[in-house]
C-alpha positions in Angstrom: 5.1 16.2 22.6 6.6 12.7 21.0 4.8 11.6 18.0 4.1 7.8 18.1 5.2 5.6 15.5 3.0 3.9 13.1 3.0 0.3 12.9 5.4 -1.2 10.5 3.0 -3.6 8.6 0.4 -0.6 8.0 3.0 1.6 6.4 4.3 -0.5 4.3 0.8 -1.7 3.1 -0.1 1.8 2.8 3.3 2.3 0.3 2.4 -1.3 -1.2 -1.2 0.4 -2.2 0.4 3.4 -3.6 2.5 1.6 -5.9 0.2 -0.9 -7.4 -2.5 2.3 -7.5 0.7 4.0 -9.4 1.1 0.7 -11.8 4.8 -0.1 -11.0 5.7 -3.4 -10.9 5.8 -5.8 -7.6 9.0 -6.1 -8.3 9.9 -2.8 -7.0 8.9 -4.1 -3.2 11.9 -2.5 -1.2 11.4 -5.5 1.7 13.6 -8.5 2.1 11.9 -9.5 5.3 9.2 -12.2 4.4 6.3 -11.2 7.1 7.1 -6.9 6.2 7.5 -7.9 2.5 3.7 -9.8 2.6 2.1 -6.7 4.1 3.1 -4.8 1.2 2.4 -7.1 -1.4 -1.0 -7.3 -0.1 -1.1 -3.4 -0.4 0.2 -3.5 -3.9 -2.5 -6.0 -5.0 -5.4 -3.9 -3.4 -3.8 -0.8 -5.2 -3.8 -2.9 -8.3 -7.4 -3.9 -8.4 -8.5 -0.1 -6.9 -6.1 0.8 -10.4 -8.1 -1.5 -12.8 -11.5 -0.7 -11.2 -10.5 3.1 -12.8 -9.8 4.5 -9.0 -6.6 6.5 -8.8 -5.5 9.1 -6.3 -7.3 10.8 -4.2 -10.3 9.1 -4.3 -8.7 5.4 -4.1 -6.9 6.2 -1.1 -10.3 7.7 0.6 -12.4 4.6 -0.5 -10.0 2.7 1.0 -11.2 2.0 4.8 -7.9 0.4 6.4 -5.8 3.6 4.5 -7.6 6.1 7.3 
């Protein structure tokens, strides 16, 4: 059986959360591409604010609906 492929955009938000849940800087965004590279940045800044509202691991991700 193939396993599909996730969409592009939601990985990289889903990585984008992790770091900015993780505290590293948005600097470390891997994408050049300016449509991929907004997908994580939104990610990161979600992760950021989950991160200063005292959420981290676990319990960020499953609080967070589009991570499911």
């Amino acid at each position: 059986m193939k396993r599909q492929k996730r969409d592009k955009s939601a990985t990289l938000f889903n990585r984008g959360f992790q770091a900015g849940l993780g505290g590293k800087s948005r600097d470390t965004c891997p994408v050049t591409t300016t449509d991929l590279r907004s997908q994580w940045m939104s990610g990161w800044r979600q992760g950021r604010e989950a991160h200063w509202s005292g959420m981290a691991g676990v319990s960020a991700i499953q609080a967070h609906p589009s991570l499911h």
